[in-house]
Every structure is written in structure tokens, then in C-alpha cells.
C-alpha positions as CSV (number, residue, x, y, z in Angstrom):
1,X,-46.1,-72.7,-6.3
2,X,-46.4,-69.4,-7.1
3,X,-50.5,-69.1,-6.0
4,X,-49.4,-71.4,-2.6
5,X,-46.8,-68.5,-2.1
6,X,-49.1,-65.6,-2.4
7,X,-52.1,-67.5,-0.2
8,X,-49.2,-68.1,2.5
9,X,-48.3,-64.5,2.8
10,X,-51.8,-63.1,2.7
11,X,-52.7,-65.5,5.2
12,X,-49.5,-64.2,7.4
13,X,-50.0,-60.8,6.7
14,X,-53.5,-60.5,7.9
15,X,-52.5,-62.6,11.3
16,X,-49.7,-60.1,12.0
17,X,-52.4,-57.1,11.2
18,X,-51.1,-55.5,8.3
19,X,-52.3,-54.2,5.2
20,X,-50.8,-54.6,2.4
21,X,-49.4,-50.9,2.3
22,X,-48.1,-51.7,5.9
23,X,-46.3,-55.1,4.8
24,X,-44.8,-53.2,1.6
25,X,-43.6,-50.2,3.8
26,X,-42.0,-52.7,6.2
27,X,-40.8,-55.2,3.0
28,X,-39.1,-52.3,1.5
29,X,-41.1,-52.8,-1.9
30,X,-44.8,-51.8,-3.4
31,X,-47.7,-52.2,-2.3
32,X,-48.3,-53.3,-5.9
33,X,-45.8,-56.1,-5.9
34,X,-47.6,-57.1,-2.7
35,X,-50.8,-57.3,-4.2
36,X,-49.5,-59.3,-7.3
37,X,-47.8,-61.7,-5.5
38,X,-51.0,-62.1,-3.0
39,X,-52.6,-62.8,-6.2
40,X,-50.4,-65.1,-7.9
41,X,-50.0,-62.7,-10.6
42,X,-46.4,-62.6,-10.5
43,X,-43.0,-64.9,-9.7
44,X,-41.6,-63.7,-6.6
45,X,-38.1,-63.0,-6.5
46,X,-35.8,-64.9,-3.6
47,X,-35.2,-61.1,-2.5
48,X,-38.8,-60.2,-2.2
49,X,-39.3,-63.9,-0.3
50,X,-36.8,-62.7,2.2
51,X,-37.9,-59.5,2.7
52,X,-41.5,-60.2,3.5
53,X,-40.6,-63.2,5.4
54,X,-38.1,-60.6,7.7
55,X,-41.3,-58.3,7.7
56,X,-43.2,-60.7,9.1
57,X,-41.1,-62.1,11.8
58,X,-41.2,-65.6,9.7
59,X,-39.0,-68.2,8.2
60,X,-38.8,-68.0,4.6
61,X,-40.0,-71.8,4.6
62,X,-43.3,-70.5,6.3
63,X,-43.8,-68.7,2.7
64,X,-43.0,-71.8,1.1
65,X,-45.6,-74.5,3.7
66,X,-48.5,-76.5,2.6
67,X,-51.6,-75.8,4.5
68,X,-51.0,-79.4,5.9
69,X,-47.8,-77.9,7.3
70,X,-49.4,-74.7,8.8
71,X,-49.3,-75.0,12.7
72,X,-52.8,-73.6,13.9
């Protein structure tokens, strides 16, 4: 769950145009957590879910979708 999390808000991030700097400034956490989560390094926290999801104008089940659930 955790890698199908991080692939999911790469995959948003980049389609909305933002770095990962640029998605941290606008999460309200680091640029560091971004990347670990992007990653699958790390758990994300049901905060950080919501924040990014806000960030990136996005339900926080579009964080949680199966690429078979991904609208093109």
C-alpha cells in the first residue's frame, strides 16, 4: 500500500507540474517526507494524505486508486 501510495502521488504531482519542493511548500511539509513517501520509504500519516491530496486539488481516494482505477 505504502509503494501504490507513493507511485500515485508522484504520478499526480508531475501531472499538476510540481516538483517535489513545490508540492511540500504547498503540503505544508518537507520536501524530504515528499521524497520518502514517493519512494515508499516511509508510512504516510492520514495528515500528510490529506495534505497532499488538498495540494493537489484531489480526493484523498485518488492517493489510495489502483492503476486500473486511474481515469486517463
Amino acid at each position: 500500500m505504502t509503494s501504490l501510495i507513493g507511485r500515485n502521488i508522484r504520478r499526480l504531482r508531475r501531472r499538476s507540474g510540481y516538483s517535489q519542493a513545490q508540492l511540500a511548500k504547498r503540503a505544508c511539509i518537507s520536501q524530504a517526507w515528499v521524497c520518502r513517501l514517493e519512494t515508499g520509504d516511509e508510512n504516510p500519516t492520514l495528515a500528510s494524505v490529506t495534505r497532499i491530496a488538498r495540494a493537489l486539488g484531489v480526493n484523498v481516494a485518488d492517493l489510495l486508486a489502483k492503476p486500473s482505477e486511474w481515469a486517463s
